[in-house]
C-alpha positions, 0 to 999 in steps of 0.5 A: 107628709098629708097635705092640706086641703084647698079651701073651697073658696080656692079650689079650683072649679070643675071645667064644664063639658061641652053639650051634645046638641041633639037635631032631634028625630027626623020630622015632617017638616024636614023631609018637606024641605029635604024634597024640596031641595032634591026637586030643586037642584038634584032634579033641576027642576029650578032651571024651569024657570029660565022657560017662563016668557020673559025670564031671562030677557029680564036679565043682562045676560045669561050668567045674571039669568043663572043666578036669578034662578038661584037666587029665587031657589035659594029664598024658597029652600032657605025658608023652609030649613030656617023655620024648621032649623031655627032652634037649632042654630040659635041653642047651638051657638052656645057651643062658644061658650066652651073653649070659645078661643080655641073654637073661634080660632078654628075658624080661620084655623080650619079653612086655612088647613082645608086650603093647604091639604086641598093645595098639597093634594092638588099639587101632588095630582098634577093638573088641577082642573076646576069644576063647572060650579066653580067657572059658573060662580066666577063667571056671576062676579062678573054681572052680578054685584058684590052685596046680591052675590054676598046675600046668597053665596054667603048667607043663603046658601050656606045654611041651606048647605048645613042644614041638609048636609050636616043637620039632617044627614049627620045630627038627626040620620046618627039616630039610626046610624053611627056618626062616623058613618054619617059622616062619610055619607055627608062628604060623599053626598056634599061633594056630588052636589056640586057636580049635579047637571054639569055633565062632566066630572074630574077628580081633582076638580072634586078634591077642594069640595071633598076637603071642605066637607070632611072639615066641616063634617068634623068640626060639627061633630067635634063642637057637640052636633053645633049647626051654628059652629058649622054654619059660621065656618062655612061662612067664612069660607063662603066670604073669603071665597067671594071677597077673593073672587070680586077683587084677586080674580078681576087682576089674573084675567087680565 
């Protein structure tokens, strides 16, 4: 038996596709900023600072001068990735409008399932060890107020991150190379970041960074090369981070 046609009225609409959000060909502004960053904090030349006469007296002790320096670092790279990112991240917020409950319940979705994989991994290595970035940062919580510490673990440096990480080294380096190889080279590069200058490294002190790259990486290819998607999960990690460490930490030193 033929069955009758829907009336257009009725028929149901074709779902959008999601868009790619293409970075765009590497610019010159891009490498600007790129150079900048590696001088900064791959180079440590920001730890320059710390020898101007004056500097570090200007702040209570040395963990408040550590993050003076990388407050001025952050403002001075952040500015140049938000005028030559800008665009970016405000087209690519559109990414919401597809599948927005399922994308924003990724949020807390993917950082929830970092953390359990990152747990699982940690547990079945036995004898977690925590990276000298991460004893620095705690360290901070205890000199440096909750609000300037918010502005650049949360705010700064996150875009920053995403920017090179994500926006360079995967959205416009997929140009030329496949994405799934940019991704790698992402996580690789993301993960070593936080060990640069510390002189010491240890594998399972590597797994929380490798874990939050790899997700991030994904969701920034599985929301069409969004900068913003990826910025706003890195975000919530940052806060959730920050907010545990201002007020759960204070009681386990104790």
């Amino acid at each position: 038996m033929q069955q009758t046609p829907v009336p257009y009225p009725y028929a149901p609409l074709p779902r959008k596709r999601q868009p790619v959000f293409e970075a765009g060909p590497m610019r010159r502004g891009d490498l600007v900023v790129l150079g900048t960053y590696l001088v900064l904090f791959v180079l440590g030349a920001g730890g320059l600072l710390a020898l101007v006469p004056g500097f570090v007296e200007a702040f209570k002790d040395q963990d408040s001068a550590q993050f003076g320096v990388n407050l001025i670092i952050y403002v001075v790279v952040f500015t140049g990735a938000i005028i030559m990112g800008f665009e970016a991240l405000r087209s690519s917020f559109a990414t919401f409008k597809y599948n927005p409950w399922a994308k924003t319940l990724m949020v807390p979705g993917g950082w929830l399932g970092s953390l359990i994989i990152s747990a699982i991994v940690l547990v079945s290595m036995g004898n977690p060890v925590k990276s000298e970035n991460q004893l620095a940062i705690e360290g901070m919580t205890r000199s440096v107020p909750f609000a300037t510490m918010f502005v650049v673990t949360v705010i700064l440096g996150p875009f920053v991150e995403e920017y090179i990480f994500r926006h360079l080294l995967i959205g416009k380096l997929s140009r030329k190379l496949n994405v799934w190889v940019c991704v790698p080279i992402s996580v690789v590069l993301f993960t070593s970041l936080h060990f640069i200058g510390s002189g010491s490294f240890d594998l399972t002190s590597a797994i929380p960074y490798t874990t939050l790259g790899i997700m991030m990486s994904l969701a920034y290819v599985v929301t069409g090369k969004s900068l913003a998607y990826s910025y706003v999960l890195h975000v919530f990690n940052n806060a959730v981070a920050l907010i545990l460490s201002y007020t759960l930490l204070p009681l386990f030193q104790q």
